[in-house]
C-alpha positions in Angstrom: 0.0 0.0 0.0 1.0 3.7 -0.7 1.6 5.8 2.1 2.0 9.9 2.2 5.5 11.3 1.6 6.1 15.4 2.2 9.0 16.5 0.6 10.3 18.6 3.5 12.1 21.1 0.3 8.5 21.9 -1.0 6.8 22.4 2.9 6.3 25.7 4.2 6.6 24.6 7.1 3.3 26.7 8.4 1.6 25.9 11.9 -1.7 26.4 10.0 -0.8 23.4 7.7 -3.8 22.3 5.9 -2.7 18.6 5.2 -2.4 18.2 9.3 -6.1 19.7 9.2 -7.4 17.2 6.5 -5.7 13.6 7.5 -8.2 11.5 9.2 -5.9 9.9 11.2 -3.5 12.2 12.6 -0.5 10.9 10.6 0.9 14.1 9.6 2.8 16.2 12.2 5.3 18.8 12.7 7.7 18.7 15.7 6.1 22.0 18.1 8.4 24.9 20.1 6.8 27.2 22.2 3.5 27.7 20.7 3.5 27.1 17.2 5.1 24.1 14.8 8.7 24.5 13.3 10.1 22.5 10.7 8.3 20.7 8.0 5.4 18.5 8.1 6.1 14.7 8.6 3.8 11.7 8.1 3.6 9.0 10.5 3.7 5.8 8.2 2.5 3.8 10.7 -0.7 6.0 11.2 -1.2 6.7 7.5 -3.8 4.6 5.9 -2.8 5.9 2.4 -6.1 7.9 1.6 -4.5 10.7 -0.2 -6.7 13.3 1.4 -3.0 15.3 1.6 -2.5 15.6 -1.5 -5.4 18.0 -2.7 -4.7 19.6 0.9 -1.3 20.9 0.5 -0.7 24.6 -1.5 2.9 23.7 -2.8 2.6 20.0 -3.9 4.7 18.9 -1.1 2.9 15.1 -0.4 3.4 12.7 -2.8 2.3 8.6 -2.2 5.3 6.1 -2.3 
């Protein structure tokens, strides 16, 4: 099964990151200072269930599936 891949070159690496909004799941997360995320958006491959959801969410065509 495919599973969600973010290309940590493409994120944005907002704290308002749609993709984290839209999983069902909660596979995709971004490691949190103070109050709001740093770095890019990473997926959980244990957590994700490979629905794609992601990749419509994301604005710079970060996710990919491998």
């Amino acid at each position: 099964m495919k599973k969600a891949y973010i290309d940590s070159n493409k994120c944005d690496r907002s704290p308002f990151c749609p993709v984290k909004r839209v999983c069902p799941v909660e596979a995709v997360y971004q490691e949190k200072k103070g109050l709001f995320s740093k770095g890019p958006a990473t997926v959980d491959k244990d957590k994700c269930v490979g629905c794609g959801k992601c990749l419509k969410a994301c604005p710079r065509g970060a996710v990919t599936m491998k």
